[in-house]
N, C-alpha and C positions, 0 to 999 in steps of 0.2 A: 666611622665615628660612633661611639657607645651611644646608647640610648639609654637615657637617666628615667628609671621609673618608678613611680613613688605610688608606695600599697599606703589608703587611705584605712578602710576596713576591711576585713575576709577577703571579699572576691574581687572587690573594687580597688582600682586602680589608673595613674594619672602620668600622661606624658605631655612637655612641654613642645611644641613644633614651632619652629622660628622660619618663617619663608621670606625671600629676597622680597622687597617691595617690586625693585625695577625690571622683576623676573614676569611677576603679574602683572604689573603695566606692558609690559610688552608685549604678552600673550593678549589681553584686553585689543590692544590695537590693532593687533593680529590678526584678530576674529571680527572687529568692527570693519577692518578694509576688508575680508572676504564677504562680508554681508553687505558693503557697499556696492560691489557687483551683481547684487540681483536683488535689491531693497526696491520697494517703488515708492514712490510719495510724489502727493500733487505736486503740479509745477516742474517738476522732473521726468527725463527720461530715464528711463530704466538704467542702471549704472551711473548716471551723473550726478547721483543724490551726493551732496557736499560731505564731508567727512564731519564737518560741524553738527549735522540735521541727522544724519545717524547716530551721531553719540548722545547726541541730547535728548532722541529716542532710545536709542537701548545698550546705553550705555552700563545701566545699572543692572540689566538683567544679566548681561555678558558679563561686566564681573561679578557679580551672584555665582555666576555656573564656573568661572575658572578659579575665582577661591575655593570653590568648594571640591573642583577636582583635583585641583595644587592641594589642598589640606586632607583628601582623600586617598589623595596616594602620597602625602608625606608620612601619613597615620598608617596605612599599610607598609611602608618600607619602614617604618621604626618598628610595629609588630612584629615584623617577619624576624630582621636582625633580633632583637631582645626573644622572638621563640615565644611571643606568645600568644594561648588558644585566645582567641578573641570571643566574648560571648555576647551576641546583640550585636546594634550600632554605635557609637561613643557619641557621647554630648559634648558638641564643640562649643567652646567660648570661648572669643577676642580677647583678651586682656590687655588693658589701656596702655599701660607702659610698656615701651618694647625699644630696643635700640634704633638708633638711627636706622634708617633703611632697612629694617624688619618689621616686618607682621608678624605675629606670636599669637599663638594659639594654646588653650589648655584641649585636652582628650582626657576625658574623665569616662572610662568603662570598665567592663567585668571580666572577667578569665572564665575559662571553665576550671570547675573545681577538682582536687585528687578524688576522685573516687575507690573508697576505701568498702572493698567486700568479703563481710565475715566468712568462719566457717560454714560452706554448705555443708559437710556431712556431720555436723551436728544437728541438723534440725529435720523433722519430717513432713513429707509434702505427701496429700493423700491422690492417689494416684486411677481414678475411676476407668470402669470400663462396664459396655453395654454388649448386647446380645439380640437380633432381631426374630423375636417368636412369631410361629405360624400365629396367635393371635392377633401381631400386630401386623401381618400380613393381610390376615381377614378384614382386620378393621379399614386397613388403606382400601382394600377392593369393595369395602362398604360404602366407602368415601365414594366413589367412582363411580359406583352405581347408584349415587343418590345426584352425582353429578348428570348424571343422564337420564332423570327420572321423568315422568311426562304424569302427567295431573286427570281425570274423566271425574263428572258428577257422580254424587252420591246419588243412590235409589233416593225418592220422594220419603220425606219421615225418620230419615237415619240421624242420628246426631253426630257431630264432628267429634273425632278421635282423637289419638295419637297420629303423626306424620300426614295428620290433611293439611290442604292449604285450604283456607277460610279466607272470604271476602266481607267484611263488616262495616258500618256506619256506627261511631259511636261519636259520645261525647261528654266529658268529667267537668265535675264542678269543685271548688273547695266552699267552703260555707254559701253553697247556694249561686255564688259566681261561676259563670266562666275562667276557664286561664289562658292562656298563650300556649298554643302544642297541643291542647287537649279536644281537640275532635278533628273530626276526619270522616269524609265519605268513602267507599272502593277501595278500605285499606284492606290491604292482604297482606297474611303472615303465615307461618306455618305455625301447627298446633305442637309441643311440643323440644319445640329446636333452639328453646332460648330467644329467641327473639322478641317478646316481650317481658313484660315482669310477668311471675311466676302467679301472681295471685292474678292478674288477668287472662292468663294461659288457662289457670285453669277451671276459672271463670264461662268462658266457651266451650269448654267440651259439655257434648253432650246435646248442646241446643243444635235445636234444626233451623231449616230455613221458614225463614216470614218471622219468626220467634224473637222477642222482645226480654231483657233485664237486665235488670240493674243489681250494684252491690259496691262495698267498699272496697278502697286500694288504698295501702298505707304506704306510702313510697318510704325510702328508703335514707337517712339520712347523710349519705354520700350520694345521692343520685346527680347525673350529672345538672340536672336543671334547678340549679338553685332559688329557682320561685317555687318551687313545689317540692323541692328534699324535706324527708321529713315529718311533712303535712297527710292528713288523710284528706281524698278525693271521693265522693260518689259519682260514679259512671252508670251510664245507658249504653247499652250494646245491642244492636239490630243486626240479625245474622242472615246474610244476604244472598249466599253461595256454598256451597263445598264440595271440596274436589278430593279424591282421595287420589293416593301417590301410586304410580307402578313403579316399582324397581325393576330394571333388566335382568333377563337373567344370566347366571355367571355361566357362561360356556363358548365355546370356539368360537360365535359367530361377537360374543360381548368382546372377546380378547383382539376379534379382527377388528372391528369398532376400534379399539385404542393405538391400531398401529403395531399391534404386538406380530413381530416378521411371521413367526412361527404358526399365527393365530391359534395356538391350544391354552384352554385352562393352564396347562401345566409351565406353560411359557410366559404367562399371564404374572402367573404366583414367583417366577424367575426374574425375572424385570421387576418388580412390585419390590421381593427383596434385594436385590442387586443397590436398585436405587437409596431404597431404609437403611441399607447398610452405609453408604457413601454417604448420608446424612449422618447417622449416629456417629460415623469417624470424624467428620466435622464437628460435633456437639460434646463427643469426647477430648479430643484434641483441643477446643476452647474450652472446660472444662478446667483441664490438668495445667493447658495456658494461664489460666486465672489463678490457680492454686502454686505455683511457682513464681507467678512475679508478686505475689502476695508474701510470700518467702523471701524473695530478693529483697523487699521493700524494706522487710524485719529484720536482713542482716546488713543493712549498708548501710556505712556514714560517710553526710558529703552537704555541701554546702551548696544552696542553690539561688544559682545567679537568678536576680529579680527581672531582670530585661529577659530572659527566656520564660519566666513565668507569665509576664506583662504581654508577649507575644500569645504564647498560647491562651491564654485568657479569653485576648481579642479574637482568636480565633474561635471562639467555642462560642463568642457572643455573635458573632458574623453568622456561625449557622446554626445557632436559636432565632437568630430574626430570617435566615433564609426560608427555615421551617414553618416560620409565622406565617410566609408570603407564602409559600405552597400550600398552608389552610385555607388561603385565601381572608386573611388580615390584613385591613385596610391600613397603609403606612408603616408595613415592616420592618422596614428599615431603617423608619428612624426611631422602633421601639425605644422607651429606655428602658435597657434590661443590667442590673447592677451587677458590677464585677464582682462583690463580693458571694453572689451566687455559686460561681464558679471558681471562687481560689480553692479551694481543699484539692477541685478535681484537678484544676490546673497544676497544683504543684505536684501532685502524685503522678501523673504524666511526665512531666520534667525530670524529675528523680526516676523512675522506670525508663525512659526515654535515657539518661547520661548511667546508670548501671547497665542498659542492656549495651550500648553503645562501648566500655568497657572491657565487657564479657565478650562480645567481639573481635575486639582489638586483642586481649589478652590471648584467644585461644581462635585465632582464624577462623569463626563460625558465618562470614560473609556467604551469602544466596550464591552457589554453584548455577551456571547456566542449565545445567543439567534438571536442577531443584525447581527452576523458574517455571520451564517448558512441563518437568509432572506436575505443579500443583496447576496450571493454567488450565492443562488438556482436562485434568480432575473436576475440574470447577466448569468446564465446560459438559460433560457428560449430563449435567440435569437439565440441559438445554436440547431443542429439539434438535438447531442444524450446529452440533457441536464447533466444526471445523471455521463457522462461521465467528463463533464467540473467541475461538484463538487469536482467531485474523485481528480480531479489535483490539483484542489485547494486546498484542504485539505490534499496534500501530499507532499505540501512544505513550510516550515517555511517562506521562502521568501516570498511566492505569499500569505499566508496568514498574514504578516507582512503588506504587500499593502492594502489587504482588510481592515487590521485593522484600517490605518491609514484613509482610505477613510470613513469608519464610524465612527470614531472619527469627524473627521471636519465635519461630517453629523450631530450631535450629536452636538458639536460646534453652529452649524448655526440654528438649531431650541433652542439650550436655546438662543441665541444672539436675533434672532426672537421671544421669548415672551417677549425682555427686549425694545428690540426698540418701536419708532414710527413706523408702517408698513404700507407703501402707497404700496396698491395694484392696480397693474397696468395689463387689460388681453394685451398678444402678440397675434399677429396673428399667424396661425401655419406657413405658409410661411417666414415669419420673424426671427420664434425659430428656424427655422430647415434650414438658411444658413449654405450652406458652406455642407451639405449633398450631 
């Protein structure tokens, strides 16, 4: 039998579903005498509960659940026949009039849209690439040795440096007050490393221990504590301690220290760049990924269903309040955080999400088994017991769902890349690797 389907606007669209009444009463009864055999209610034994006293208990919920699987799969068996992409869930409504011995139902939902994709090789994607210098080698084996660094007092009389760790007592006031955060006993920081503001870093150098002063701090009009952004502070600082830092030194025995098989410098600086390197492909690769679907975005017209944006919304809202509860914010979950926050990003996901989706389907760019297992084992090598980080992966449909989805868009971005014009641009490695 054709399925009569009626397009309201663009994407949306309406099928009428007409079900036997005496089809659903029968299933109803159906299900109420299977529940009659293991129902309990006072005054009854187990199975003699009267057919009467379970309907009248749950009665309503049984057809609750078989309307809605009878009108569940009438609405799937009329999609299928009419061929089409269903986008979302459809909004059922009962409509009052309906023929003798029918239930009718309206199915008001959305399709997915044609997706229509310009010419790629009229536009240009800039196409980056990095390089890992013995600087940035130096500088990681910097890292490492401040990672293992051990602390000893300064001689009596020295003043605090560059790279000490200092122990102070201090405490700020704003006009004469006190404020909330502003003192502390046994605070230690290092001199130097950012870890304070800059006018109180460098405030302490220089003073010894027993040594007592004071002096202004202008905080900074974004600072995060908004009782104090902005304001100037007088502080007293009491320098209590100072430790100066040893770094280790760089040779066979520091290389054995980090596990390196070989234990030499020279194996050291191997591994160091080895790993710099499978980071920078990482940071290049998302790079170039951002710069082609930022492409795609600019040549595709397509109309986007509101029930997929209304999804992903909700999910973007679900983990801003997840994230709230891992700060440890009290009642995260029932933050109210406003959808309209999130529609730009939401619909730009949707539309990237239904072009790459396309781009697939058009040119068989679906994740090879092959694809799965290099980018898995890849992504495991910056882990200690690599063979271990496989195992997990491969042991959940979820986490292997993600992988999927990341070699796809990987997969995505190099056919987009033999289609474009491609300006190749090198980065410095300090420039790829903000924000490390």
């Amino acid at each position: 039998m054709a399925v009569n389907v009626e397009t309201l606007e663009k994407l949306e669209r309406r099928i009428t579903l007409s079900l036997p009444a005496g089809e659903i009463n029968h299933e109803v009864e159906s299900r109420l005498r299977g529940l009659a055999r293991t129902v309990k209610a006072d005054g009854f034994r187990p199975g003699k509960v009267p057919m009467s006293v379970v309907a009248q208990r749950y009665g309503y919920s049984v057809q609750y659940e078989v309307v809605n699987d009878k009108v569940g799969k009438a609405f799937s068996d009329a999609a299928t026949e009419a061929r089409l992409r269903v986008a979302g869930a459809p909004r059922i409504t009962q409509k009052e009039e309906a023929p003798e011995g029918q239930i009718v139902f309206d199915a008001t939902f959305e399709v997915y849209p044609e997706v229509s994709i310009g010419d790629l090789s009229a536009i240009e994607v800039e196409r980056v690439s990095a390089e890992v210098s013995d600087a940035a080698i130096d500088r990681t084996i910097e890292i490492l040795r401040k990672q293992r660094r051990s602390f000893g007092l300064r001689a009596a009389g020295e003043g605090a440096a560059e790279s000490d760790r200092v122990t102070i007592d201090f405490e700020g006031k704003i006009d004469g007050e006190p404020f909330a955060g502003g003192k502390a006993e046994d605070f230690q920081f290092i001199v130097g490393e950012g870890q304070m503001l800059e006018q109180f870093d460098k405030a302490v150098r220089g003073m010894q221990v027993g040594q007592s002063k004071t002096f202004p701090l202008q905080f900074p009009a974004d600072y995060h504590g908004q009782d104090v952004a902005g304001k100037e502070a007088d502080f007293m600082v009491t320098m209590k301690k100072i430790e100066a830092q040893h770094l280790p030194t760089v040779d066979d025995a520091f290389a054995k220290s980090l596990g390196i098989k070989d234990a030499t410098v020279e194996a050291l600086r191997a591994d160091v760049k080895k790993n710099l390197e499978r980071e920078v492909r990482f940071r290049v690769l998302s790079r170039n990924k951002a710069a082609v679907m930022d492409a795609l975005v600019k040549v595709s017209e397509l109309d986007l269903p509101k029930a997929l944006v209304a999804n992903e919304t909700e999910r973007m809202i679900e983990a801003a309040r997840a994230d709230l509860k891992q700060r440890g914010v009290k009642d995260a979950d029932k933050a109210p955080i406003p959808a309209d926050l999130f529609q730009a990003q939401a619909e730009r996901r949707v539309r990237l999400g239904l072009v790459v989706a396309e781009l697939v389907r058009q040119h068989n760019l679906q994740a090879r088994p092959d694809q799965l297992q290099a980018h898995i084992e890849e992504m495991s090598q910056s882990y200690e017991k690599p063979a271990e980080v496989v195992r997990w992966y491969l042991g959940s449909r979820e986490r292997m769902a993600e992988v999927e989805a990341v070699v796809i868009e990987n997969n995505v971005t190099n056919h987009v890349l033999g289609l474009v014009k491609v300006v190749d641009k090198a980065v410095p490695f300090d420039e790829l690797m903000v924000g490390v």
